[in-house]
N, C-alpha and C positions, 0 to 999 in steps of 0.2 A: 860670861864676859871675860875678855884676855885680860891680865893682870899689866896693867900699864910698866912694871917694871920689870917684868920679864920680855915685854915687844918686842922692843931691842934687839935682845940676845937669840932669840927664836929666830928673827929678822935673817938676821946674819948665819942661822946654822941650816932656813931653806935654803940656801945658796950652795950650801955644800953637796958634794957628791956622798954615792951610797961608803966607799970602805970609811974614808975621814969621818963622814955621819955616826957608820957603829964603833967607830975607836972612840971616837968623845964621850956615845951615851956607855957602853961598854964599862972604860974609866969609871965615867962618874957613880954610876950602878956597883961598880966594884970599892968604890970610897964612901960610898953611901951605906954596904952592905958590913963597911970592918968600924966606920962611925960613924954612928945617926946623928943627923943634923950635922957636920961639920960646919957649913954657912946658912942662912937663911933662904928657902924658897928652892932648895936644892932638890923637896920631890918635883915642885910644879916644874923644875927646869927639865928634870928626868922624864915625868910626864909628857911633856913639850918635846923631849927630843927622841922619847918615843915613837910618837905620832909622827913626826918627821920621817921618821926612819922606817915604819912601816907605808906610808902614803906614797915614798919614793922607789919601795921594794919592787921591782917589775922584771918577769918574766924574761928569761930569753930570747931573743929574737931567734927564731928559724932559720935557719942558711935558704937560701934562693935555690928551688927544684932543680936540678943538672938538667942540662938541655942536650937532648939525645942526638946522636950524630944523623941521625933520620929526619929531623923537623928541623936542622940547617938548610 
C-alpha cells in the first residue's frame, strides 16, 4: 500500500525525465549515505525514486537500416 504521504512527491518525480530522475535520487542517496535519517520517510522517498528510475531506464533505439543505393 503507497504511503499517502509520499504520493505526492512520487507524483511529480514520474513526470521527470531519466538524467534529472538520477541527479535527485543520486543526491539524496548520497545525503542519506553521510546522514541517516536526515528528515523523515527519506528511505521510502529513495526507495520510490529508485523504482522510478529503474522503470524508466530504456534501451537505445537503433538507428533506421541505410537504404542501399540499389533498392532506390
Amino acid at each position: 500500500m503507497p504511503n499517502p504521504l509520499l504520493l505526492p512527491l512520487l507524483e511529480w518525480a514520474r513526470k521527470l525525465r531519466y538524467p534529472t530522475l538520477f541527479k535527485i535520487t543520486a543526491a539524496l542517496f548520497l545525503v542519506t549515505l553521510f546522514l541517516p535519517d536526515p528528515f523523515p520517510f527519506v528511505d521510502e522517498i529513495l526507495f520510490g525514486l529508485g523504482t522510478l528510475l529503474l522503470a524508466n531506464w530504456k534501451r537505445r533505439k537503433e538507428p533506421p537500416p541505410a537504404i542501399e543505393p540499389s533498392q532506390r
